[in-house]
Backbone bond lengths (Angstrom), bond angles and torsions (degrees), N, CA, C in turn:
res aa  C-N    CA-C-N  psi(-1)  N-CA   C-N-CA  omega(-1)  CA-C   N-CA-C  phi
1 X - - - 1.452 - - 1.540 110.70 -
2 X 1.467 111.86 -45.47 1.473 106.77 175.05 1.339 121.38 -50.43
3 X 1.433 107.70 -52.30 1.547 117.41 175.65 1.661 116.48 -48.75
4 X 1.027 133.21 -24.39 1.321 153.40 -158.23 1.337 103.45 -99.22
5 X 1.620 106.83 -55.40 1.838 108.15 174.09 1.792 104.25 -62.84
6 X 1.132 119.53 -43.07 1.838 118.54 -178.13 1.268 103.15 -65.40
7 X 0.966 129.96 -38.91 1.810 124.86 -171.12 1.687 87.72 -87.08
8 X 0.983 150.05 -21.18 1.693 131.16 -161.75 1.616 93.90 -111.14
9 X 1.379 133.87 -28.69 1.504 130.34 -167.35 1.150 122.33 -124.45
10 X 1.306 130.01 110.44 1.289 130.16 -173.37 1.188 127.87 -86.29
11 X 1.501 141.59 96.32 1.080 123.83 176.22 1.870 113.47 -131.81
12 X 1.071 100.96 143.86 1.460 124.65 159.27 1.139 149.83 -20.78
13 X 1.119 150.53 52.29 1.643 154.06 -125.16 1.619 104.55 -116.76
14 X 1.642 109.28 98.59 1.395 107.04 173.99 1.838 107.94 -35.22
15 X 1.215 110.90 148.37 1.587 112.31 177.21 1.690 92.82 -78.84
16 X 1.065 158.18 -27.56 1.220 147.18 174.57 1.157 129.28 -71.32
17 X 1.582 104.94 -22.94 1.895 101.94 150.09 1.689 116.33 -97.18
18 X 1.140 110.30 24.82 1.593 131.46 167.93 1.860 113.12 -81.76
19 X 1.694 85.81 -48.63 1.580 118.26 -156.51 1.062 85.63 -61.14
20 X 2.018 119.62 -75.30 1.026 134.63 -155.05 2.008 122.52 -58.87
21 X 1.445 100.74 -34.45 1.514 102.02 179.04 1.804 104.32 -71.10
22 X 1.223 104.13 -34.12 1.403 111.71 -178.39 2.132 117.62 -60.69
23 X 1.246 85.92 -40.13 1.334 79.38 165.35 1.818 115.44 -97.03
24 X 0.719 133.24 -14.67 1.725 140.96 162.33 1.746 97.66 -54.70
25 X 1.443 122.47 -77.90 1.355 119.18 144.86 1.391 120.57 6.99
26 X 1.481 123.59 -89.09 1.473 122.27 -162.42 1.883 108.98 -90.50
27 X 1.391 103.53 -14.96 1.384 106.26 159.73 1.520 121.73 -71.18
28 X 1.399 125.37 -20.04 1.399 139.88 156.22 1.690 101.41 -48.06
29 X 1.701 90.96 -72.00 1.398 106.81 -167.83 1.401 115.50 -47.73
30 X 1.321 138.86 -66.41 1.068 137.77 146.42 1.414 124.01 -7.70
31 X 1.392 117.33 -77.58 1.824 111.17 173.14 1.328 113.72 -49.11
32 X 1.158 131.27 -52.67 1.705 131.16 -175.36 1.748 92.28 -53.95
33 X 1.514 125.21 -55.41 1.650 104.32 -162.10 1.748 100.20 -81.97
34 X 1.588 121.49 -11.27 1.670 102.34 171.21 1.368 99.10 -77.98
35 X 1.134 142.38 -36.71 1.544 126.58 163.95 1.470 138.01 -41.09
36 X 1.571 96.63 -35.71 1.761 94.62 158.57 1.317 103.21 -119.88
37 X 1.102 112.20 57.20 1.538 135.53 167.96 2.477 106.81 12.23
38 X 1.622 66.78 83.65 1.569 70.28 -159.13 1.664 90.84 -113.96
39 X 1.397 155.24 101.03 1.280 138.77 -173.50 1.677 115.89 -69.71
40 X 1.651 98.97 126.17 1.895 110.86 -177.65 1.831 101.68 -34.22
41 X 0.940 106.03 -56.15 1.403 99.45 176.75 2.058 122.45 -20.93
42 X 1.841 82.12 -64.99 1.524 107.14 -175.83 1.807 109.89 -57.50
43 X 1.242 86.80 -46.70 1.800 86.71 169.55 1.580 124.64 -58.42
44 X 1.377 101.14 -51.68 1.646 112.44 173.54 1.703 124.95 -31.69
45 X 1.082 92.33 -51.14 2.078 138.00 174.23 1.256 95.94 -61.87
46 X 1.403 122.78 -62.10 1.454 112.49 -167.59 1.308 114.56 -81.49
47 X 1.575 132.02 -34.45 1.378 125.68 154.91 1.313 109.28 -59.70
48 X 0.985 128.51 -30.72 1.296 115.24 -171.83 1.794 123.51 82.13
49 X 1.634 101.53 49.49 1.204 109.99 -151.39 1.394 81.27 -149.14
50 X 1.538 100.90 152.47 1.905 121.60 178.28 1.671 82.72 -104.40
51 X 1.687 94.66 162.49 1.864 103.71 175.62 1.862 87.27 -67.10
52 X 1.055 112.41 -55.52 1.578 87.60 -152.40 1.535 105.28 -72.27
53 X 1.270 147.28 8.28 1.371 151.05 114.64 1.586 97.48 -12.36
54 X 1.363 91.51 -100.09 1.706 106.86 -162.91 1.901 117.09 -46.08
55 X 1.048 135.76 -27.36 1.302 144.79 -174.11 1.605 84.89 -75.62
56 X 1.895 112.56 -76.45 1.484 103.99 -175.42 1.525 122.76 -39.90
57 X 1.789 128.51 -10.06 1.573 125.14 -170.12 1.302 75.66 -102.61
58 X 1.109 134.90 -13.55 1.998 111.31 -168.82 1.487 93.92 -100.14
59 X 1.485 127.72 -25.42 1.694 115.01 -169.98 1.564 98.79 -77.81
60 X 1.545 120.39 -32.40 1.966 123.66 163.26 1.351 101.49 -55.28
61 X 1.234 139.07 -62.88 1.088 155.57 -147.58 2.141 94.89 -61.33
62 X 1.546 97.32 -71.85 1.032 110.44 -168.90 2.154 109.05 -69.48
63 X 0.835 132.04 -29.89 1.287 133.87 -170.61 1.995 97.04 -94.79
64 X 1.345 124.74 4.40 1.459 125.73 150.67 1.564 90.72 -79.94
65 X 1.301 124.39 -69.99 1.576 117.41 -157.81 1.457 100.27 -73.69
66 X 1.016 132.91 34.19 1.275 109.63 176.43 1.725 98.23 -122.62
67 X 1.991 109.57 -16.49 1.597 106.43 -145.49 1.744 62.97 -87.76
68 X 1.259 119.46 -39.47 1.599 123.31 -141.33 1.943 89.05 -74.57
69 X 0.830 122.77 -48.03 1.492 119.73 160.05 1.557 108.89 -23.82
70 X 1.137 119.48 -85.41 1.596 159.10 153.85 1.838 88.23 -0.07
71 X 1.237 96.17 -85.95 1.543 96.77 -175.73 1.188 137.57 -61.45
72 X 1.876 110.85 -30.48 1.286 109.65 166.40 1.664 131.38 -64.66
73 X 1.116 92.03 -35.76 1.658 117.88 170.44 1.476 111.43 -51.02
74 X 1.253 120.27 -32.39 1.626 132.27 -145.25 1.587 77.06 -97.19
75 X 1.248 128.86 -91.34 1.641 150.05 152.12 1.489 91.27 -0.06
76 X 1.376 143.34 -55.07 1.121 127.76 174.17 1.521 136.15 -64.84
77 X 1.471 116.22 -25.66 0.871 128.89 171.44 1.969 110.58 -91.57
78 X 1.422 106.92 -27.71 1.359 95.82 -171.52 1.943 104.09 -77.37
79 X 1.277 98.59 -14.88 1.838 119.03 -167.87 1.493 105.88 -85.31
80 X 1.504 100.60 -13.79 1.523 114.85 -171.47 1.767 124.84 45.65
81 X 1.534 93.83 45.12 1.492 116.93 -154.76 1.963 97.53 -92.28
82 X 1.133 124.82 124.54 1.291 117.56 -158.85 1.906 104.66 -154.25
83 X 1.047 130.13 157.18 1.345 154.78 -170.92 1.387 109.42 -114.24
84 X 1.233 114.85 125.11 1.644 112.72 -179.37 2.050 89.99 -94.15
85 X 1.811 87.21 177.25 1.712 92.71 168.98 1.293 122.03 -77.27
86 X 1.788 123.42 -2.29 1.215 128.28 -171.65 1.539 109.80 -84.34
87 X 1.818 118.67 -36.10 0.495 101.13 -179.55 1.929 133.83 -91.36
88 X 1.256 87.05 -3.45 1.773 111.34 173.13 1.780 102.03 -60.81
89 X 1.276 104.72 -39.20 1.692 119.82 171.81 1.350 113.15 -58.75
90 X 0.967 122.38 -34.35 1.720 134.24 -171.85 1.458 108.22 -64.27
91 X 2.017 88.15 -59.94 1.813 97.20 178.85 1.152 109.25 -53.28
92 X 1.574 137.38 -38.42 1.208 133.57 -119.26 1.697 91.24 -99.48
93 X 1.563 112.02 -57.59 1.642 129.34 163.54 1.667 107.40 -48.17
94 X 1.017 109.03 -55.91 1.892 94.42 165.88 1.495 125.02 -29.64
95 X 1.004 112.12 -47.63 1.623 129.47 -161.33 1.414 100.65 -64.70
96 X 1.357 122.91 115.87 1.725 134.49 -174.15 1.360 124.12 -63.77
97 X 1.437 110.39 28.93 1.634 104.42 -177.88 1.559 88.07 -160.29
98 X 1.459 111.23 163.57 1.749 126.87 179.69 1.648 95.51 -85.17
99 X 1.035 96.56 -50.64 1.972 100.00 -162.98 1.682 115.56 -69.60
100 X 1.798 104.27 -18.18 1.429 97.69 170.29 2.020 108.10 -102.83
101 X 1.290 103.05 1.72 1.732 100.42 -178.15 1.800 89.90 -87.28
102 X 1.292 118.16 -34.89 1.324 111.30 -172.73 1.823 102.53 -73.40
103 X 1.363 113.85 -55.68 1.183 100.40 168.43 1.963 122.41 -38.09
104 X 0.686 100.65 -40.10 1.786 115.95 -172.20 1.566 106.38 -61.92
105 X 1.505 103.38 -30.85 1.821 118.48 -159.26 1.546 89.49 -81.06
106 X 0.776 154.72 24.44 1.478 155.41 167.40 1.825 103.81 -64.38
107 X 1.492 106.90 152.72 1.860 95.01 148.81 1.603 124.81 -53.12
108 X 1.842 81.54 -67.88 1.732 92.04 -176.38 1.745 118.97 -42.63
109 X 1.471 92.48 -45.11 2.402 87.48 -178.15 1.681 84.38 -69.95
110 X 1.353 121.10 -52.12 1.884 100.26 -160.43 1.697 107.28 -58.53
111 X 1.394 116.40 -14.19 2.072 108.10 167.63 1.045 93.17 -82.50
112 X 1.181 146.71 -29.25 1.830 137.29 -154.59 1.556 79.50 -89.20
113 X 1.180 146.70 -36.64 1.263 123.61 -147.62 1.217 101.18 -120.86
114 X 1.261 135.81 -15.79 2.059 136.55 116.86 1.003 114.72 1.34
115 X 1.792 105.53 -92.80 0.987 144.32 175.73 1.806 118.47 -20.50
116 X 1.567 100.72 -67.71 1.986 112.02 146.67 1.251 125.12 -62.98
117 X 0.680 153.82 -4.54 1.563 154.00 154.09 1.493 113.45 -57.55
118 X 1.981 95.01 -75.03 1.346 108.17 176.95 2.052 118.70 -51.56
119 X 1.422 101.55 -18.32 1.253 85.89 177.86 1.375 119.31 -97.95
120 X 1.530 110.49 -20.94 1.597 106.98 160.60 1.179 117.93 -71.14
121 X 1.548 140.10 -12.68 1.470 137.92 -167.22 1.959 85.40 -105.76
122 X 1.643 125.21 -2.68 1.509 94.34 157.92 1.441 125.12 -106.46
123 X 1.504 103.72 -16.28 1.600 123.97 153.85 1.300 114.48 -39.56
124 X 1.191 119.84 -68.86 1.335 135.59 163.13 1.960 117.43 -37.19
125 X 1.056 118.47 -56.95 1.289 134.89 126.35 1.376 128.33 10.00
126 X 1.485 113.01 -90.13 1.144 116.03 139.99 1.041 155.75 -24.43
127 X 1.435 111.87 -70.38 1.308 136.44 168.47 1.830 103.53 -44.44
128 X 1.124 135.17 -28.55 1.360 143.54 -137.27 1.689 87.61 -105.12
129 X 1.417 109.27 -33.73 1.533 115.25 -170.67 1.242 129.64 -58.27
């Protein structure tokens, strides 16, 4: 279905929220290989990829998730597809520990966890079509 929404909808992605996921991206990448203390170099070599290779597969990489962001969001609002606070409560009491539901009870995690809902209930959405 995703593939289907990118080939049918065109939209626009400032290059500076291109820039920015792209380096969030290899700043990921980076911590996971200094953790198994693996040097970018050594990785490069073993994919078999130059950095400016790999950045250019993360700016493709990243400007799909960014249009598909873009569109689901759009579809959500035009679908008038929405999350009450009860059910942000549901996720939140689900969660198997006190110290991570309290962590969770925040504004910012209760929009992050809005935010996911509403996009699986337009996926879902979709999919239904």
């Amino acid at each position: 279905i995703f593939g289907t929404l990118l080939e049918h909808i065109q939209v626009v992605v400032p290059e500076i929220l291109i820039r920015d996921e792209v380096n969030q991206s290899l700043s990921r990448l980076v911590r996971q290989l200094e953790k198994m203390r693996i040097p970018l170099e050594d990785y490069l070599t073993s994919v078999n990829k130059t950095a400016d290779q790999l950045r250019q597969e993360y700016a493709m990489s990243s400007l799909a998730t960014l249009q598909l962001e873009f569109i689901i969001a759009t579809i959500a609002v035009q679908e008038k597809i929405g999350v009450e606070d009860k059910q942000v409560d549901e996720v939140i009491q689900a969660l198997p520990d006190e110290n991570i539901r309290k962590a969770n009870n925040t504004p910012q995690q209760r929009n992050n966890i809005r935010a996911n809902l509403i996009k699986r209930k337009t996926v879902d959405y979709l999919l239904a079509l």
